[in-house]
N, C-alpha and C positions, 0 to 999 in steps of 0.2 A: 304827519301826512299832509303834502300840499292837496289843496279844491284843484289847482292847476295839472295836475296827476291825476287822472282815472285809471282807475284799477279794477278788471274784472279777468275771473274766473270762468270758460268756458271750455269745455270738454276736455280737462288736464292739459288747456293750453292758457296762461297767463298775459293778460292782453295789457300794457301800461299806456294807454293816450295820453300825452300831451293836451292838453287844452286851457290855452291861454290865446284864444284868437284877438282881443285888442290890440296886442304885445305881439303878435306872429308866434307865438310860442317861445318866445324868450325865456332862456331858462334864467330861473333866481335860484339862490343858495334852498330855495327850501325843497322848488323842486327836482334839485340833486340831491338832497336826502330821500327824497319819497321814491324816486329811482334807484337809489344806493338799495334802498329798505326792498324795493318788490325785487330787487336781483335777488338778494339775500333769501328773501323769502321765501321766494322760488329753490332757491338751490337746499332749503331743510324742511319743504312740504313735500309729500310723497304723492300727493295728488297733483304735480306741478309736473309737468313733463319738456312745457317750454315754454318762453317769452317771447313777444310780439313786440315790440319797440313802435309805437304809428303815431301819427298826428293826423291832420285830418284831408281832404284830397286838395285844399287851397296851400297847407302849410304843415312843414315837417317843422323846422324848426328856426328861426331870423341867429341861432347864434345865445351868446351869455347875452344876460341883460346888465348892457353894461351900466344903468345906475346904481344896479344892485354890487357890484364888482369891483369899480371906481375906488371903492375906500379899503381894497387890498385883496389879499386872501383873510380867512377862517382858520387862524391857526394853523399846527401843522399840517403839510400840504395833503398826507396819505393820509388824514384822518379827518378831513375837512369833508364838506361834501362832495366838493367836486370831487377829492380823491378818494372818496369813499362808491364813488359811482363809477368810474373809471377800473380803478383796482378790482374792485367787483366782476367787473364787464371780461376784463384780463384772466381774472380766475375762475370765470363762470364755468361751471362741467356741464351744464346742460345747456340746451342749446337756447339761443338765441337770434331773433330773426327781426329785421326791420323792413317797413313797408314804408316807406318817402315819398311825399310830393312835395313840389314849391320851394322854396328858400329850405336848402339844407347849410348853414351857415358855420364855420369853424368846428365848435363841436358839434354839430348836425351833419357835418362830414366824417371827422375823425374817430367819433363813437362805432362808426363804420368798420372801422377796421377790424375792432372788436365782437362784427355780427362774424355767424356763420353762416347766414342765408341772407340779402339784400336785395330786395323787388324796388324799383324806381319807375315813377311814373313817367311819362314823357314831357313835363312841365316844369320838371327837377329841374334845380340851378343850384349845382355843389358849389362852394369855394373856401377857401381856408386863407383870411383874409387878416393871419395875424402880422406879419409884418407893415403890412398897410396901416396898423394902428400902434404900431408903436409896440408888439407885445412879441412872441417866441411860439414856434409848435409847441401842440400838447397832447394829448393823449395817447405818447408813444409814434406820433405820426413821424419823426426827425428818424428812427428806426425803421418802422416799419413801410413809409412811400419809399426810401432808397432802398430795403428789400426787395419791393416786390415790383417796383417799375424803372430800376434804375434811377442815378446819381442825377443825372441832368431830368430827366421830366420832373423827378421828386421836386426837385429844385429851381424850375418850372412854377407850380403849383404853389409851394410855398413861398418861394420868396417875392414872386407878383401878385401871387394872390388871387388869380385872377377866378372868373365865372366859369364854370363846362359842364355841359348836359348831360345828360342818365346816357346816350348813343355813344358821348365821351368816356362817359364812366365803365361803362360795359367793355369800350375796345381796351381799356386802361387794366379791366379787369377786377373793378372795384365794387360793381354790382353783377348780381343773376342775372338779372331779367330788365327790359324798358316796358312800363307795363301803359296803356292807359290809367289815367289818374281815378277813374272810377271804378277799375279793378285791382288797383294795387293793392290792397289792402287784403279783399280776396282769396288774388292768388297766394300773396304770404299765409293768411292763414291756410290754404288748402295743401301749403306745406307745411305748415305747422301740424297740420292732421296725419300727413304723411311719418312726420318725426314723435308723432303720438304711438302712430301705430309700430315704431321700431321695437326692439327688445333694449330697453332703457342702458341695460348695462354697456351692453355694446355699442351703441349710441356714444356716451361719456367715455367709455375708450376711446372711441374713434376720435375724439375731441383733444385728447389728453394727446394722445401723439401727435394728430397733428400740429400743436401747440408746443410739443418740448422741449424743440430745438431754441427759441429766443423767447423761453419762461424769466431767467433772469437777467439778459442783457435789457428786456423789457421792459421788467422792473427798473433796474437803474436806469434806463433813458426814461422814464416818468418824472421819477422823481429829481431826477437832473430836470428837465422839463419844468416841474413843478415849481422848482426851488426856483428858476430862472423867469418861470412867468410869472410867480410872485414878485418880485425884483422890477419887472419892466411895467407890471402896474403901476406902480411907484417912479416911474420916468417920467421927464417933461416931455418926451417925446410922444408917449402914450396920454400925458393930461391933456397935452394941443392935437389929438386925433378924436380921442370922447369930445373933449370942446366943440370941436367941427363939426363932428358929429349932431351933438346938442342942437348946433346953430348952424344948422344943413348947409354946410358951407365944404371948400376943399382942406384938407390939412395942409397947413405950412411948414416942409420941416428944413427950410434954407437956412436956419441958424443953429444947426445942431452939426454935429461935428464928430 
């Protein structure tokens, strides 16, 4: 279990914060296990009825911490942590809810995909900034944006990269609500109490069908994903964008080809 993970238990609803404010909430390899581990958890406690995905009203998430990252993947990519949090998130029966403000970065976006309820503050700034550095979609997003917003915005989005609001996000269809950043959290959980109070079973059907139609094309766009942004960590293209990065500078990528 990551310190940077908080983990609590409140009225059969499962609350996982985020809490690394030095960092913006950069996630590292450990706390994608400690994420991997509360999904899991959740889905073999009987006292667990849902997860709350949050961070705190200044910051959802900056994104992987890219010093932790830099030196590859963890092994096989489905059994790493990050594939082990992801994967998880994909086969989750019970529900899942995220409550966002601030820097929703890469995976602070795409983890999105995988919520069934998403509250966004009015402070949110989503982006999915992997081509900007040199890497590939990942969590199913190269599937799932061209599903559900069409071929060109999907492609929009990712391959500029660029920055759009919770007002963005909402008309796009990617979250519930734009909430203020001091209720976001709130109103998720007061839907979290809502999905408390379902008949559990019918709840995780409702989940299962709406999911069954790209259960394995999913799969394979992952793991294709995975295998390939493994790969592009390992590019010079990707070590001159961490660089820049480092040395708050722009990336150069005029001699790549």
């Amino acid at each position: 279990m990551s310190e940077h993970v908080v983990i609590e238990v409140r009225d059969q609803v499962q609350i996982a914060r985020l809490n690394r404010p030095d960092r913006k909430n950069a996630l590292s390899q450990a706390m994608y296990a400690a994420l991997a581990d509360a999904i899991s958890n959740a889905e073999n406690d009987a006292n667990i009825r849902c997860t709350l995905i949050t961070g705190t009203e200044e910051c959802f998430t900056a994104g992987n911490d890219l010093s932790d990252f830099a030196a590859g993947p963890v092994g096989e990519f489905e059994t790493s942590p990050v594939g082990r949090f992801l994967f998880g998130m994909a086969k989750a029966e019970k529900p899942v809810v995220a409550a966002v403000n601030g820097p929703a970065v890469g995976i602070g976006t795409t983890m999105l995909l995988h919520c069934d309820l998403v509250f966004a503050g009015n402070n949110t700034a989503f982006q999915m900034p992997f081509a900007n550095l040199g890497l590939c979609p990942e969590g199913g997003s190269s599937l799932l944006l061209p599903e559900w917003l069409g071929r060109v915005r999907a492609a929009e989005l990712l391959l500029l990269g660029g920055t759009f609001d919770a007002p963005k996000a909402a008309e796009l269809g990617l979250i519930n609500r734009v909430c203020e950043p001091s209720a976001t959290e709130s109103e998720a959980l007061a839907a979290c109490a809502q999905l408390v109070a379902q008949p559990p079973a019918s709840v995780r059907a409702t989940k299962r069908l709406l999911n069954r139609r790209n259960t394995a094309e999913l799969r394979e766009a992952m793991l294709a994903e995975g295998e390939l942004f493994g790969e592009r960590l390992k590019s010079p293209e990707a070590a001159e964008a961490f660089k820049a990065f480092m040395e708050k500078r722009k990336p150069d990528f005029s001699r790549f080809s």
